[in-house]
N, C-alpha and C positions, 0 to 999 in steps of 0.2 A: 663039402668040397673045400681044399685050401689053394687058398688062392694069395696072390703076392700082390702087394698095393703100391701102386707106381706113382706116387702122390703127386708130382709137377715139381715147376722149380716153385710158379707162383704160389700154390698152396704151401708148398714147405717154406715159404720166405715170406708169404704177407696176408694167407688167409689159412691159415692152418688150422681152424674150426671147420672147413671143408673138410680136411685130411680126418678129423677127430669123429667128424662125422659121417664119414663114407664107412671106415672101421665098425663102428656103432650100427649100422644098416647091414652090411654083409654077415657081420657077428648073428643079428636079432634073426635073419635069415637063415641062419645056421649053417656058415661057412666059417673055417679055422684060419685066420687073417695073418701072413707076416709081412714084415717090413727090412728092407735090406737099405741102410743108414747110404750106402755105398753110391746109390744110384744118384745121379744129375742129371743135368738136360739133355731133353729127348733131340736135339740137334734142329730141332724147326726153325729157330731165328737163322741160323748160320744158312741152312738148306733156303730158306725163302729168300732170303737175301741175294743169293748166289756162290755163297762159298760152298762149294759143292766135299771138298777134300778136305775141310775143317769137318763141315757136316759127318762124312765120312769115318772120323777119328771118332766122333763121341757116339756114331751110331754103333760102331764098334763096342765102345767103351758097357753100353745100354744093352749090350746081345750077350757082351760076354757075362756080364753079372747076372742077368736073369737064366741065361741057359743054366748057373749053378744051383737053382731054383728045384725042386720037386713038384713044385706048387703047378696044380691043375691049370690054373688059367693066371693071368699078370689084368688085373679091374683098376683102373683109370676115374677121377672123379673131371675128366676131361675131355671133349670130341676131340678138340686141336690137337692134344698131344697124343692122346691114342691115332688120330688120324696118318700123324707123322710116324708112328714105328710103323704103320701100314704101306708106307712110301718107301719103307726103306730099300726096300728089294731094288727100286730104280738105281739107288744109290749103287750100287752092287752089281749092274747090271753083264759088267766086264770082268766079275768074279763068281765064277762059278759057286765056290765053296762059301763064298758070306752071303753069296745070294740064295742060296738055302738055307743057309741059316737066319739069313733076316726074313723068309717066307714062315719060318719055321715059328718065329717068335711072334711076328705079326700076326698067324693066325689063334696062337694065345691070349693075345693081348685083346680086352673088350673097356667100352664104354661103361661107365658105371648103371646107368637105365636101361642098356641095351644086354650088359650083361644080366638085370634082375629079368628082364622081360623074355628076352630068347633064348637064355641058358638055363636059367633056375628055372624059368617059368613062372616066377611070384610078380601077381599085378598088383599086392594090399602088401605092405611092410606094417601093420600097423601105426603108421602114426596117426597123428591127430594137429590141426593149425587151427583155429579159427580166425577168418574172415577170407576176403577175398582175393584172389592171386589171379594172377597170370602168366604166360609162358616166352619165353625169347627162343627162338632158334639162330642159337648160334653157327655159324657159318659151315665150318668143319663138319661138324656132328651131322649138320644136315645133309653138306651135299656131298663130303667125304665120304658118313656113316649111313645115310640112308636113314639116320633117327629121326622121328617125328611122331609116331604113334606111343612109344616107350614111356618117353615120359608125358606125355598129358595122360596116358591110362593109368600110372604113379599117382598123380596128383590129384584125376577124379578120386582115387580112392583114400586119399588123405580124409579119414575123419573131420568133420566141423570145416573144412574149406569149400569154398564158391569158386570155379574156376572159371573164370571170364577170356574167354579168344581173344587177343591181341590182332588189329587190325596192322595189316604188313606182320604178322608175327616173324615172318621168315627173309622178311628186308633186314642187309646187315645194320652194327651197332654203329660201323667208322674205327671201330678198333685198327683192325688188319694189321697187328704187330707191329711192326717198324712203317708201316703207312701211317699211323696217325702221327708218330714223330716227323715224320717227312712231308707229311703235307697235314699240318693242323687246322687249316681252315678248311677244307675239305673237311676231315675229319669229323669236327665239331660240326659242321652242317649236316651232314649224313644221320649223325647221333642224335641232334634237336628233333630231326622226324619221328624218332625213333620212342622221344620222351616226350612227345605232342602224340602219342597213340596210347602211350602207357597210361600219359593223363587225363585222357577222355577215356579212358577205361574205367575210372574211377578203381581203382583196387587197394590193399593195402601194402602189396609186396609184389616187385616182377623178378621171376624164378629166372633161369638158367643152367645151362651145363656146364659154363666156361668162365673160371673165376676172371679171365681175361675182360670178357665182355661186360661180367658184372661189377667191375673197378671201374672201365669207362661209363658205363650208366649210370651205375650209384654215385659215381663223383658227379655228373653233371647235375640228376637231382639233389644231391646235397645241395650245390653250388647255387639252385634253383631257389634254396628253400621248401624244396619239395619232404612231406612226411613219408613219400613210401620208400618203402625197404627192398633195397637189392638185395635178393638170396637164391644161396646155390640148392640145387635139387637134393642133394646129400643134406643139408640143414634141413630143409624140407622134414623129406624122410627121416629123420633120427630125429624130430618134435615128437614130443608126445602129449 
């Protein structure tokens, strides 16, 4: 299958070992991968914020370059941001013509777990981690995408990894985009529960779908002193 890789802004600008290795996974699976340079932001900050008609302009911007696309499906190493092309129809609501076509694209556009799991049908990519991890549900993916069984089936089958359940796995990080800039002690309080569960977990790495959430965890355990390791599900999967 070829399919087209909608990388993020944050992966293209600050974790771009995600990007390198979501490519690496779809590849081993044996899908034909491009990348269209052209693409930017999937319009979520401006949309949750409230600018509705900024939003508007880049959601445009995001439909018309992928509609030039042949590629079967548009695989996201993201819930948040695949969630938002999913929204965009709202945007549209009073346009007949972009509201079909932002139906049209949304239903293209998948999660990267969600696409190996209900589309390809592949529960083992091969790889291989050894020690012990755990899972985060990130916000979107969960309660936008309905993900949750996707990826923890991914990661049971991670060769040489222990997968240990995270207690609250599915209570957020405190990220919430422009929430934790606007209210950081809020913020930061939400997040400590969050790395008071990871660390009675005892593990050596808590996974993720959302380089988002895994910036604010991993920053706080750095900050902690903390040895474990924030990592996305696409690094995961392309270990070997």
């Amino acid at each position: 299958m070829k399919v087209s890789l909608f990388v993020t802004c944050l992966v293209d600008q600050m974790w771009t070992s995600i990007g390198v290795s979501s490519v690496e996974v779809l590849r081993r699976v044996g899908c034909e991968v491009e990348f269209d340079k052209r693409q930017t932001c999937c319009a979520q900050p401006a949309f949750n914020t409230g600018y509705r008609e900024e939003a508007r302009q880049v959601a445009r911007r995001f439909i018309s370059i992928f509609e030039e696309s042949d590629a079967e499906a548009i695989v996201s190493p993201s819930g948040s941001c695949t969630a938002m092309v999913h929204h965009y129809a709202e945007l549209f609501a009073d346009d007949r013509a972009w509201f079909e076509r932002a139906k049209a694209i949304a239903a293209k556009t998948h999660e990267l777990s969600s696409f190996l799991i209900r589309v390809l049908k592949v529960e083992n990519v091969g790889a291989s981690w050894n020690g012990r991890l755990t899972w985060h549900d990130a916000c979107h993916g969960l309660r936008d995408l309905n993900i949750k069984s996707e990826p923890r089936t991914l990661i049971r089958n991670v060769r040489g990894a222990e997968f240990v359940e995270l207690e609250h796995a599915d209570a957020c990080c405190g990220f919430g985009g422009t929430f934790s800039v606007k209210y950081p002690e809020i913020s930061v309080a939400i997040l400590d529960q969050k790395i008071e569960a990871i660390e009675r977990a005892g593990v050596q790495a808590v996974v993720s779908g959302d380089a988002s959430c895994l910036m604010q965890i991993g920053g706080r355990l750095s900050r902690k002193g903390s040895k474990v390791r924030a990592m996305h599900l696409a690094e995961l999967l392309a270990s070997r």
